[in-house]
Each structure stands twice: as structure tokens, then as C-alpha cells.
N, C-alpha and C positions, 0 to 999 in steps of 0.2 A: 469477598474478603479483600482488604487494603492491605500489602505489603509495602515498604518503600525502598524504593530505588536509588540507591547511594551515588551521588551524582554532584557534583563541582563546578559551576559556569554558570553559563549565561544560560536567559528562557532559549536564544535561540541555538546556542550548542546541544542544550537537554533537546529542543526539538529536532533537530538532525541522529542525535544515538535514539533514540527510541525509532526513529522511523527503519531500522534495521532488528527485524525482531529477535535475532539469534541474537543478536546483541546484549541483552537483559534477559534472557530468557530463564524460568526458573526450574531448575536441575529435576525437584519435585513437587509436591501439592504440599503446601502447609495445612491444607484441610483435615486430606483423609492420608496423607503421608506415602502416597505413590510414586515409587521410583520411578518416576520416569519423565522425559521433558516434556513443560506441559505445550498444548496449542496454539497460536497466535490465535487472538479474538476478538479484533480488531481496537477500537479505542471507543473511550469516551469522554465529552468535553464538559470542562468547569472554567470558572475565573479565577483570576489568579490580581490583585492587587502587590506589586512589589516596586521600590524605591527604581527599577528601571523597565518594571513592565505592571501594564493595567490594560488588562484584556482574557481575552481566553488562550487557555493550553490544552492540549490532548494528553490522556493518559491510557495508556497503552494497558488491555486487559488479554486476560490468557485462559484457557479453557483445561478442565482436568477430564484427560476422559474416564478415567476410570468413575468418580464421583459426577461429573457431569456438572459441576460447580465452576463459576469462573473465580480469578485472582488480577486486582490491578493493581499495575505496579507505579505505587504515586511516586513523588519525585521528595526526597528527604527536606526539601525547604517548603512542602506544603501540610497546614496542617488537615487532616480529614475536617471534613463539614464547615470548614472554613473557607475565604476567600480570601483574606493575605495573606500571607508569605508570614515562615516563621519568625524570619530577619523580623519584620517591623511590628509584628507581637511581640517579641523580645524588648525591642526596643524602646515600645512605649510602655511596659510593663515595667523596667526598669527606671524608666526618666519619671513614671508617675508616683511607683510604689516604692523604690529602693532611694532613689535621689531628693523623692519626695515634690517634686514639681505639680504645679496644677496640670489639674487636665486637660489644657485649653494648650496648655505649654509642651503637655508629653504629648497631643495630636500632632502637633505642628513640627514637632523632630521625626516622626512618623511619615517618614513622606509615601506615597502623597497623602496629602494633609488630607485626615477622615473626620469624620461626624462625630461629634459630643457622645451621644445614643453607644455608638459602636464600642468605645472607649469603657464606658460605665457597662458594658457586656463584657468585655473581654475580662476587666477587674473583677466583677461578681465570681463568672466561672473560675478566674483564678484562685480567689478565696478560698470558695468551696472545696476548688481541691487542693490547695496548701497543705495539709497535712498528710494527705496520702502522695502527692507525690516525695514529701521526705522522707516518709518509711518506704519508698520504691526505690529513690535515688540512693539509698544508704548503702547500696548495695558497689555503686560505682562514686560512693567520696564520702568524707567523714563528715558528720553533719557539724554544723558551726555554732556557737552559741550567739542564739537572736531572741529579740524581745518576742517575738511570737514564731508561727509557723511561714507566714507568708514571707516573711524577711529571711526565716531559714531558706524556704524552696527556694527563693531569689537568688541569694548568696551559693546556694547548691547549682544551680542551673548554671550561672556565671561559672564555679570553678571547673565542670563538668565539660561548659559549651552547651549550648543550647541545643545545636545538628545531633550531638553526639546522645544526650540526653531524650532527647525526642524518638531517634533511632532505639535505643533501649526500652523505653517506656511500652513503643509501638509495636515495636517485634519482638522486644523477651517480654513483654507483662500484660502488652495488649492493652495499655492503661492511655488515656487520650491524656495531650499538656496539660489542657484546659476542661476537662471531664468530658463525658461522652454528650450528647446532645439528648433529650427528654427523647423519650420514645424507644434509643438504643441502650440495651443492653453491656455490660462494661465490655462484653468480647467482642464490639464492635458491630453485634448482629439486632437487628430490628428485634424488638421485644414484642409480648404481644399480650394485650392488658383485657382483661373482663372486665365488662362494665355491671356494676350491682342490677342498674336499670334494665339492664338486657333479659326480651323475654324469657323465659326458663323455655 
């Protein structure tokens, strides 16, 4: 399970506070809801695409003994199953769909400059989930009058903040910005599909 880790600065300040694990450590299991501090368990690495870093980060996982389940604690400007940075999702989400710019023009305020393909993924996911994140978001801003949903969620995300909004969605609703990726489950957890074909 992904929690996020409320955090401020730079890739290489966040790497310095995680490398001390009492540092973020989490009080109990959000799993099985065990009092008690869980275990360092060591890290695991992803990339991370952002306006002053394009490379890999560690993200520091924690062990529950009572469940025997681990918890890692991502860093609030990343989204799960992603590779940029929330910043420059934000960013081209906004310059493409709220200001209305081509997509050739919202990559390129996106730094560093991404692939056509990437852009026309992030938009879809978005879409899809325009509507539920406004009945989520309602919770933390009044929702605004927009020609549709996706200029709502827009318009919701900006007056919320994006950090702030991303933080809620993922740790009070478990709800991904950009929906969960095929295969996972909305609570975040690998689903697990029957196939008709499969022998009896």
C-alpha cells in the first residue's frame, strides 16, 4: 500500500529526510490499523521526470509486523504508477485543457519537453475521471459553474492546489488524480480478473 509523505523541496532535500527512517516513520498500519511503529524496510526505486530532476528516486518502504504487509511512503509531488511529477501534470493539464492551448504548446511548457503519445494519455485518463474527482473534491471546495466536468475538476484542482488535493484524494478516498491504471483496483490494490477462456 502507497501512503504519501508530506514533503517540501528539492529531489535532493527529500533524499536526505528519508535516508533517516525515524524521520517519516508511521505511528501505525493503515492496513490492519496496529498501534504501533511500523519497521523500516528498506526502499524501492522508480523515475521520477520533474522541471529540475529526470532520473531515479528511492522511496522508502515500512514493514507491519502484526499484518506482515509493507507501506511506502511516496513523496506527495509523485503521482502512483506515474513518472512525472505532479507539478508538470498539473501544468500541462492546465495549459492544454483549461487555457485551451495545442498540445505541442502544453508539452513544451511542461519541462522537460515530453512526447505527443504521453500528453494524449494523461488527457484521456483525465477525462475519465472528471467527474468523480468533482463529486470527491466537493468535499474540500465548492464546485464552480463549468461547461462540463473536466473544466469543473480543473477549476476545482486550481482553487484547492493540486499537493493539497492529490493528498486528499490518496489518503482520505484512495481515489488516483488520474484514475487507477487497468488492472488495479480503485483501492489501489492489484485486481484479479477471470478469464471466460480459462479452463474450468
Amino acid at each position: 500500500m502507497q501512503i504519501l509523505h508530506p514533503f517540501a523541496g528539492s529531489v535532493q532535500q527529500y533524499h536526505e529526510q528519508i535516508s533517516n527512517p525515524d524521520g517519516c516513520r508511521p505511528s501505525h498500519c493503515p492496513q490492519c490499523n496496529a498501534k504501533h511503529p511500523l519497521t523500516a524496510h528498506g526502499f524501492y526505486t522508480r523515475t521520477l521526470i520533474d522541471a529540475s530532476h529526470d532520473g531515479v528516486i528511492r522511496v522508502r518502504r515500512y514493514l507491519c509486523r502484526a499484518c506482515q504487509r509493507t507501506v511506502s511512503l511516496l513523496p506527495e509531488f509523485v503521482l502512483p504508477y506515474l513518472r512525472s511529477s505532479l507539478a508538470v501534470i498539473a501544468l500541462f493539464l492546465v495549459t492544454r485543457l483549461l487555457l485551451a492551448q495545442t498540445i505541442n504548446a502544453a508539452a513544451a511548457t511542461a519541462p522537460p519537453p515530453m512526447p505527443y503519445q504521453r500528453g494524449q494519455f494523461w488527457i484521456r485518463r483525465f477525462r475519465a475521471q472528471a467527474e468523480a474527482l468533482c463529486a470527491a473534491l466537493a468535499a474540500l471546495t465548492q464546485p464552480v459553474p463549468a461547461p462540463d466536468f473536466v473544466h469543473r475538476a480543473l477549476a476545482m484542482l486550481e482553487s484547492t492546489g493540486w499537493t493539497a488535493a492529490h493528498r486528499f484524494l490518496l489518503g482520505g478516498v484512495r481515489c488516483h488524480l488520474l484514475g487507477w491504471p487497468r488492472g488495479l483496483a480503485p483501492g489501489g490494490r492489484r485486481a484479479a480478473f477471470s478469464s471466460a477462456a480459462a479452463p474450468a
